[in-house]
N, CA, C and O atoms as a DFTB+ gen file, in Angstrom:
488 C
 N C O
     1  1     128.300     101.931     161.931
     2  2     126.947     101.585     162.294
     3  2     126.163     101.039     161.102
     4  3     125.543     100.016     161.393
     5  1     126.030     101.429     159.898
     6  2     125.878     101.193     158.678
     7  2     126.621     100.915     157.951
     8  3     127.700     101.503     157.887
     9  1     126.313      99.994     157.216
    10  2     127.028      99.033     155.858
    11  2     127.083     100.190     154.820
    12  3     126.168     101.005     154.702
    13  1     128.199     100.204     154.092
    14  2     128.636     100.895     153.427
    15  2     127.727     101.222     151.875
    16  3     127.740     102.272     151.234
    17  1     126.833      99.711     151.501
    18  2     125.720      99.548     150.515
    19  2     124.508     100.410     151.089
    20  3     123.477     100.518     150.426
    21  1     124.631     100.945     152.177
    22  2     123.243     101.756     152.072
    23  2     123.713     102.708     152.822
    24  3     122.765     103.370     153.246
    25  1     124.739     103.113     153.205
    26  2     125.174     104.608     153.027
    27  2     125.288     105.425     151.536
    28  3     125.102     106.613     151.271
    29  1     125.602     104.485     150.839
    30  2     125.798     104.933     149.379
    31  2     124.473     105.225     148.818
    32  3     124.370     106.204     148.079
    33  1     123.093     104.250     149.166
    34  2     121.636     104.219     148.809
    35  2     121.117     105.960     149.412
    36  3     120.299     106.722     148.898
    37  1     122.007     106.158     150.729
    38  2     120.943     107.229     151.485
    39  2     121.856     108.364     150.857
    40  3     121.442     109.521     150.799
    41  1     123.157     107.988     150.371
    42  2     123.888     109.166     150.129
    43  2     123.591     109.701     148.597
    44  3     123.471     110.872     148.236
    45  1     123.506     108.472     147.783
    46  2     123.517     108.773     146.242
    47  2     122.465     107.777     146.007
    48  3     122.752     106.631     145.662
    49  1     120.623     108.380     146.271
    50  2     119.751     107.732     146.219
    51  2     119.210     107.555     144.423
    52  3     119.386     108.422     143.567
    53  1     118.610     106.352     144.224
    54  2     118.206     106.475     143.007
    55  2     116.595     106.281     143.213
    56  3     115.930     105.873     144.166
    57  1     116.163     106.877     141.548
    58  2     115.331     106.672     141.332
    59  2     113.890     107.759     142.112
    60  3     112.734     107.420     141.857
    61  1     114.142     108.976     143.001
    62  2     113.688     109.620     143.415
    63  2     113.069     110.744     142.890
    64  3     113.616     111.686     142.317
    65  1     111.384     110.512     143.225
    66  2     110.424     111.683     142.560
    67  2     108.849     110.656     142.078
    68  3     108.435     109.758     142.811
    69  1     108.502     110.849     141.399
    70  2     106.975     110.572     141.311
    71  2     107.352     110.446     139.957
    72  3     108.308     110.847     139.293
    73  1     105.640     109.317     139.570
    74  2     105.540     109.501     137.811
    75  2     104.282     109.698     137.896
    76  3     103.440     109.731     138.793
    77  1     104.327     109.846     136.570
    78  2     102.863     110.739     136.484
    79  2     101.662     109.681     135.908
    80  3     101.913     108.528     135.555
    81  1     100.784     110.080     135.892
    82  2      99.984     108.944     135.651
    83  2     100.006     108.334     133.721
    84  3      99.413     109.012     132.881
    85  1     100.682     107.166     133.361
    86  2      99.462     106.572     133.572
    87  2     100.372     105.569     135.378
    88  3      99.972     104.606     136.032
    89  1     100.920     105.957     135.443
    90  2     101.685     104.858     136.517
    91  2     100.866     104.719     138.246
    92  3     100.057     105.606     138.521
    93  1     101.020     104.077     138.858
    94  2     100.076     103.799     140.032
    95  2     101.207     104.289     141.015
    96  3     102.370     103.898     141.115
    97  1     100.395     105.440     141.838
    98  2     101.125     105.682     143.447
    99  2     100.446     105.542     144.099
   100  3      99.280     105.930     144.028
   101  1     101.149     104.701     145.291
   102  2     100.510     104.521     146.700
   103  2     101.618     105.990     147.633
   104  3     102.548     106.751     147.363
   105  1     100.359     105.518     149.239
   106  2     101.303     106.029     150.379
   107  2     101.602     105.254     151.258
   108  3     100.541     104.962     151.810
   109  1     102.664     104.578     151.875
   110  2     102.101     103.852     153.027
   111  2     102.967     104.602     154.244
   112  3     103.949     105.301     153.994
   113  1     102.475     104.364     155.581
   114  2     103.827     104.762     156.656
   115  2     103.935     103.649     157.966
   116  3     103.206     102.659     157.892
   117  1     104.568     103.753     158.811
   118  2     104.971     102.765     159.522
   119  2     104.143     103.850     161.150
   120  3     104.557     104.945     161.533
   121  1     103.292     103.277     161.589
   122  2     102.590     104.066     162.582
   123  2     103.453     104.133     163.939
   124  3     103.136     104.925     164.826
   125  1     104.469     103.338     164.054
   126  2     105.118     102.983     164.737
   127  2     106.626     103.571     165.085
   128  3     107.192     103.439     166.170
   129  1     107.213     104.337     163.770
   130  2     108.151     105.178     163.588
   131  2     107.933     106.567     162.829
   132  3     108.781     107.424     162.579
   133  1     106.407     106.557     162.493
   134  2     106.299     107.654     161.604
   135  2     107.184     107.938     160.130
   136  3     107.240     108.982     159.481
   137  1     107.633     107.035     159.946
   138  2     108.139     107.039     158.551
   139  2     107.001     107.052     157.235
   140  3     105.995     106.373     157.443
   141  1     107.067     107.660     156.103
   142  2     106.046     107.559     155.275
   143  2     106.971     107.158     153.956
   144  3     107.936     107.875     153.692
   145  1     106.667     106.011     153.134
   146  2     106.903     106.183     151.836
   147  2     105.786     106.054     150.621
   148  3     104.813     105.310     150.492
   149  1     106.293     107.005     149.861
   150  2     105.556     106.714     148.834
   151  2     106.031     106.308     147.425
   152  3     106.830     107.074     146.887
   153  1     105.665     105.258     146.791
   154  2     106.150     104.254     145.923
   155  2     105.104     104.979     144.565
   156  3     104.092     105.653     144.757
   157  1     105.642     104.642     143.331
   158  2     104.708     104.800     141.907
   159  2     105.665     103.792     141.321
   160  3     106.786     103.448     141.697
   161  1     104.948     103.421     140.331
   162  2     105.790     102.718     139.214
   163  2     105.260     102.635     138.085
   164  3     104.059     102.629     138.357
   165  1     105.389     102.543     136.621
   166  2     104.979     102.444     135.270
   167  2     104.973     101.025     134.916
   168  3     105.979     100.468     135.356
   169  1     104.311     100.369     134.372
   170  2     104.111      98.980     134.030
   171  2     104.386      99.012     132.547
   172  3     103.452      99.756     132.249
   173  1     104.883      98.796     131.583
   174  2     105.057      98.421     130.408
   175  2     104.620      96.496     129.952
   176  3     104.789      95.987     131.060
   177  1     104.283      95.558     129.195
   178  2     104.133      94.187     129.226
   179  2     104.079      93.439     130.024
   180  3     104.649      92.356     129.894
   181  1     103.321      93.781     131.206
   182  2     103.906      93.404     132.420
   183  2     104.761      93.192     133.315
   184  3     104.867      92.384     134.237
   185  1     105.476      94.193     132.841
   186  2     106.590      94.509     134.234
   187  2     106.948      96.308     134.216
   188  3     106.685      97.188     133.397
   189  1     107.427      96.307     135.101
   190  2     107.923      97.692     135.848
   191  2     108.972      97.909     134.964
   192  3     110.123      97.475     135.003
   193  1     108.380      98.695     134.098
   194  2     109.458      99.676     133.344
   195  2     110.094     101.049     133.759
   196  3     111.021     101.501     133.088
   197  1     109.462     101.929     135.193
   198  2     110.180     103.071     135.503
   199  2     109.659     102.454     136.968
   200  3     108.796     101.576     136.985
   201  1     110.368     103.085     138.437
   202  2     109.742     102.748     139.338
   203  2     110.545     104.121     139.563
   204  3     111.534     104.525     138.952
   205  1     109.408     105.088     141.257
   206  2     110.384     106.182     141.659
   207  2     109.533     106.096     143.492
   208  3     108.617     105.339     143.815
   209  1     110.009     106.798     144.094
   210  2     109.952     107.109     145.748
   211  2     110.164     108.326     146.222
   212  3     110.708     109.270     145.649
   213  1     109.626     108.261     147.501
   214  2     109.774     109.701     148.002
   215  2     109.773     108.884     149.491
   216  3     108.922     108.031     149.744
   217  1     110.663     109.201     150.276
   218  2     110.569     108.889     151.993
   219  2     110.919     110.132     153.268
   220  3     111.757     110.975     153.589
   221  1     109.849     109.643     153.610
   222  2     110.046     111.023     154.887
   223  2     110.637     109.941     155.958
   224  3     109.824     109.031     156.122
   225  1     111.559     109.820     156.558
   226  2     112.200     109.220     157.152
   227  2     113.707     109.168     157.610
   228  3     114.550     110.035     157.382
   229  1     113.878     108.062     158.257
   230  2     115.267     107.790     158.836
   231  2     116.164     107.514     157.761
   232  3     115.537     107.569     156.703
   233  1     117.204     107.276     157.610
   234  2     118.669     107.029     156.939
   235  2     118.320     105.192     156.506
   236  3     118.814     104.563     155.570
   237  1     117.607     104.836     157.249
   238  2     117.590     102.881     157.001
   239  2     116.330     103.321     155.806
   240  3     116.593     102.954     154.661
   241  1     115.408     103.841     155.940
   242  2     113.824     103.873     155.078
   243  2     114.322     104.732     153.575
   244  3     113.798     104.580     152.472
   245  1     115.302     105.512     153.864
   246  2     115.811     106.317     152.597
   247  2     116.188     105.904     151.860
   248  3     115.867     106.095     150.687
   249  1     117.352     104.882     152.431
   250  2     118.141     104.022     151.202
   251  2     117.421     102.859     151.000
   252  3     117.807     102.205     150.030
   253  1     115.982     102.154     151.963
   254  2     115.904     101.147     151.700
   255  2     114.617     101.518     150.014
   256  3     114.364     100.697     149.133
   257  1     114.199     102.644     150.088
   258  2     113.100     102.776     148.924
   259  2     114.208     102.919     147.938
   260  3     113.668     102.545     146.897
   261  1     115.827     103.340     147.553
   262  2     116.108     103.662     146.945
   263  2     116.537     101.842     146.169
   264  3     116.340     101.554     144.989
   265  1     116.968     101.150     146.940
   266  2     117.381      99.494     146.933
   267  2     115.697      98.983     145.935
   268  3     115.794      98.363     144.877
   269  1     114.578      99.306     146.409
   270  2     113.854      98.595     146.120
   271  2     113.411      99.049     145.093
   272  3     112.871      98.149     144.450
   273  1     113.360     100.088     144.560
   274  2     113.031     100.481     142.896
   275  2     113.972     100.137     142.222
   276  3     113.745     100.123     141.012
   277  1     115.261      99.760     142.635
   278  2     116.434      99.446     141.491
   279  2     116.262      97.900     141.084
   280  3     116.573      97.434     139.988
   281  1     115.566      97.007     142.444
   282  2     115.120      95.855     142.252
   283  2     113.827      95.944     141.650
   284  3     113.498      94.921     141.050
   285  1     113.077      96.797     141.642
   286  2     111.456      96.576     140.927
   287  2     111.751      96.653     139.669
   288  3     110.932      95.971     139.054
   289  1     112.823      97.341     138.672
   290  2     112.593      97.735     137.342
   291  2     113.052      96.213     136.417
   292  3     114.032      95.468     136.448
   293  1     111.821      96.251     135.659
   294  2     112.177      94.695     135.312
   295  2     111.164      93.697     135.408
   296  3     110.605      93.105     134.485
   297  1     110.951      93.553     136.943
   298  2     109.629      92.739     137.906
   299  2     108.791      92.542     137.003
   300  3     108.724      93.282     136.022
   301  1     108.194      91.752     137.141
   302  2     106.800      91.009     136.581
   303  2     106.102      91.212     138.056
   304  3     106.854      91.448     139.001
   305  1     104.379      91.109     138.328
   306  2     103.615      91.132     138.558
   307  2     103.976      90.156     140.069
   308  3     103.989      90.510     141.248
   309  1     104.277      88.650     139.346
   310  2     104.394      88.014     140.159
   311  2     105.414      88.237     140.885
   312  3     105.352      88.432     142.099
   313  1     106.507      88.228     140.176
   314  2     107.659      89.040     141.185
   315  2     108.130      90.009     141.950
   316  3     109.138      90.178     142.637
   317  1     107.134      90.636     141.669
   318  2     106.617      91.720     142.603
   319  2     105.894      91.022     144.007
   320  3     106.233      91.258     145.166
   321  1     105.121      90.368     143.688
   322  2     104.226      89.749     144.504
   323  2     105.171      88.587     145.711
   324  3     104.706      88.160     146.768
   325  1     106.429      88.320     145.204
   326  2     107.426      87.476     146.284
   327  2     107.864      88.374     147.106
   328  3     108.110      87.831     148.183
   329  1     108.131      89.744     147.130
   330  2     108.901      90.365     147.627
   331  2     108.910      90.365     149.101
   332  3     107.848      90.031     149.626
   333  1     109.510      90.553     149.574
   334  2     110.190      90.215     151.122
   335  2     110.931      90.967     151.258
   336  3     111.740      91.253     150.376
   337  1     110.860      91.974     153.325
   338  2     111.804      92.968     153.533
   339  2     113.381      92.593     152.893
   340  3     114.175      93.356     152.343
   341  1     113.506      91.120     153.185
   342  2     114.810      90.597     153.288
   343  2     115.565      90.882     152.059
   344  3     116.793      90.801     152.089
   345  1     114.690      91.342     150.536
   346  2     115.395      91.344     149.427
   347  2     115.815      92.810     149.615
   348  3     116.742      93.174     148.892
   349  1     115.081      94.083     150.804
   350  2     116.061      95.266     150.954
   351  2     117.084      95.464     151.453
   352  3     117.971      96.242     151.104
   353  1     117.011      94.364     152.816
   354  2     117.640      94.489     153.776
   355  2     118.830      93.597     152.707
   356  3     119.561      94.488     152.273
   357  1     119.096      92.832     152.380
   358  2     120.210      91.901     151.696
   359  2     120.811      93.737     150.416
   360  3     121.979      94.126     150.402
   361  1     120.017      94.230     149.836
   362  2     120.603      94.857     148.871
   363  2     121.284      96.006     149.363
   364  3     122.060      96.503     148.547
   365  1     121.224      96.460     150.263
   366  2     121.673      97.450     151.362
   367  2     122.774      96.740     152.149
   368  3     123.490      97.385     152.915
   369  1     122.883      95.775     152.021
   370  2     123.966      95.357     153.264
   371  2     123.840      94.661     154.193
   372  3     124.787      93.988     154.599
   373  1     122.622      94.640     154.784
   374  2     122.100      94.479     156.265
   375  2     121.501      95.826     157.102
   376  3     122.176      96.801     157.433
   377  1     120.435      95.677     157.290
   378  2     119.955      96.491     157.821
   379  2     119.884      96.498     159.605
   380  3     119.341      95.507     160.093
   381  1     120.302      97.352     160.385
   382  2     120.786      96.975     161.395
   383  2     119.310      96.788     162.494
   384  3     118.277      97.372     162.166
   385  1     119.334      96.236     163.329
   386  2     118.651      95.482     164.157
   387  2     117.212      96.540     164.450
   388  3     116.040      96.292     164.170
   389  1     117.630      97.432     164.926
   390  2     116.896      99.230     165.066
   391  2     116.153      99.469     163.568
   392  3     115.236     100.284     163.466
   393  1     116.577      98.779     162.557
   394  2     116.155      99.764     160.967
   395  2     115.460      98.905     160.272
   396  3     115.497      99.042     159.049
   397  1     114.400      97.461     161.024
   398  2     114.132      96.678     160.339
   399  2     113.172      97.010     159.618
   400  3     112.990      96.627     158.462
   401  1     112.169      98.088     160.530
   402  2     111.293      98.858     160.096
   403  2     111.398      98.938     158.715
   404  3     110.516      98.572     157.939
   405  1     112.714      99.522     158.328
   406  2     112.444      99.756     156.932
   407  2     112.362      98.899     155.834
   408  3     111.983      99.335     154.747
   409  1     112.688      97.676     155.998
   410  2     112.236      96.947     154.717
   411  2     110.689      96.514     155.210
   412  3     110.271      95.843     154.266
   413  1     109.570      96.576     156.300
   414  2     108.775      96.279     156.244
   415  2     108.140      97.368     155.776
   416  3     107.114      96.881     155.301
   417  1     108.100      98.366     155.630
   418  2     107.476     100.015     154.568
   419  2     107.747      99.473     153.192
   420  3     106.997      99.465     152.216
   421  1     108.929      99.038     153.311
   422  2     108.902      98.449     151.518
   423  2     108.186      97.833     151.300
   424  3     107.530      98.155     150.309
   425  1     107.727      96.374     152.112
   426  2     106.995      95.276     151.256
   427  2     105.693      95.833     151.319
   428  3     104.918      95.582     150.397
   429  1     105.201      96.814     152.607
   430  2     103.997      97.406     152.798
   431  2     103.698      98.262     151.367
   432  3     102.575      98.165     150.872
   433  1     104.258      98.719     151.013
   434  2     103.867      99.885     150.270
   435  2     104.204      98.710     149.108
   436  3     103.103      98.170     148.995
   437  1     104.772      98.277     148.531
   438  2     104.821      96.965     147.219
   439  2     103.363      96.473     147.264
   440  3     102.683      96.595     146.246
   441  1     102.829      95.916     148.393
   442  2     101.491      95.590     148.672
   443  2     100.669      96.295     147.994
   444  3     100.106      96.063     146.924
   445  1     100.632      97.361     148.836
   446  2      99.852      98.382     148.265
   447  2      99.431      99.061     147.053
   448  3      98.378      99.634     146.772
   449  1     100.691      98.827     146.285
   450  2     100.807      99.339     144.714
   451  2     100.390      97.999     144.142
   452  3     100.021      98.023     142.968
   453  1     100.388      96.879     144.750
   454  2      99.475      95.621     143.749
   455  2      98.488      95.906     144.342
   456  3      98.174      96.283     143.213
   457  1      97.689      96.110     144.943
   458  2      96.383      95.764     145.577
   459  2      95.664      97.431     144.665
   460  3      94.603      97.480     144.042
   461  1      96.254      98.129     144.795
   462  2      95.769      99.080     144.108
   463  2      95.953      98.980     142.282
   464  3      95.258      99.559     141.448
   465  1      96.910      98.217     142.084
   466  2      96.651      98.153     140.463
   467  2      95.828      97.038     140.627
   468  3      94.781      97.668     140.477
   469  1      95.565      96.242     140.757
   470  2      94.371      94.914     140.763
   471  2      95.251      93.929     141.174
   472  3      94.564      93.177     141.867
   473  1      96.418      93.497     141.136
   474  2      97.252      92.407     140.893
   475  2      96.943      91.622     142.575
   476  3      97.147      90.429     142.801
   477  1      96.531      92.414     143.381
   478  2      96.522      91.614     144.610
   479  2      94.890      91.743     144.877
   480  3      94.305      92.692     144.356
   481  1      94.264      90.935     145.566
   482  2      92.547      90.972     146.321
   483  2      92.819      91.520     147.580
   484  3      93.709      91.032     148.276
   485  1      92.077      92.594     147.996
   486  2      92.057      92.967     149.113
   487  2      91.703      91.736     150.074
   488  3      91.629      91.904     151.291
């Protein structure tokens, strides 16, 4: 049923837990599945030098926060700012038809952590 790249994400997740401030956490959830994630990340020169997650959710939303902090560390501002479900759903495998949900919590909550550090205008 699942691609073997995000059985491995939900099985042997990275990057899981909170940072502490000075780093920015959002919450976001999907009203629609009740999934909640919550995203932080540390900015160093403009880019994401630590990123971490926490997901209350399904098996697709677990591994997909774990895919998308391994892709945030690094990011610049702007590259942050391209992000698209499709870069979770591609790093996972494919996310199956039922689990699209979860790369849209990702880009939601990515949103969110720019709009809350300044990088995006409400």
């Amino acid at each position: 049923m699942y691609p073997e790249r995000l059985i491995d994400h939900f099985q042997n997740p990275r990057n899981v837990g909170d940072l502490a401030a000075p780093a920015v956490m959002v919450e976001v959830s999907n009203p629609a599945c009740g999934d909640i994630l919550r995203l932080s990340a540390r900015f160093e020169n403009g880019r994401v030098a630590e990123a971490r997650y926490k997901v209350r959710g399904c098996t697709a939303s677990i591994a997909a926060g774990s895919a998308l902090t391994e892709w945030m560390i690094g990011k610049t501002r702007e590259e942050l700012g391209a992000f698209t479900g499709s870069i979770v759903d591609e790093a996972v495998g494919g996310l199956p038809p039922a689990s699209k949900h979860a790369g849209v919590l990702c880009a939601d909550g990515l949103k969110a952590l720019l709009k809350k550090r300044g990088d995006l205008k409400p």
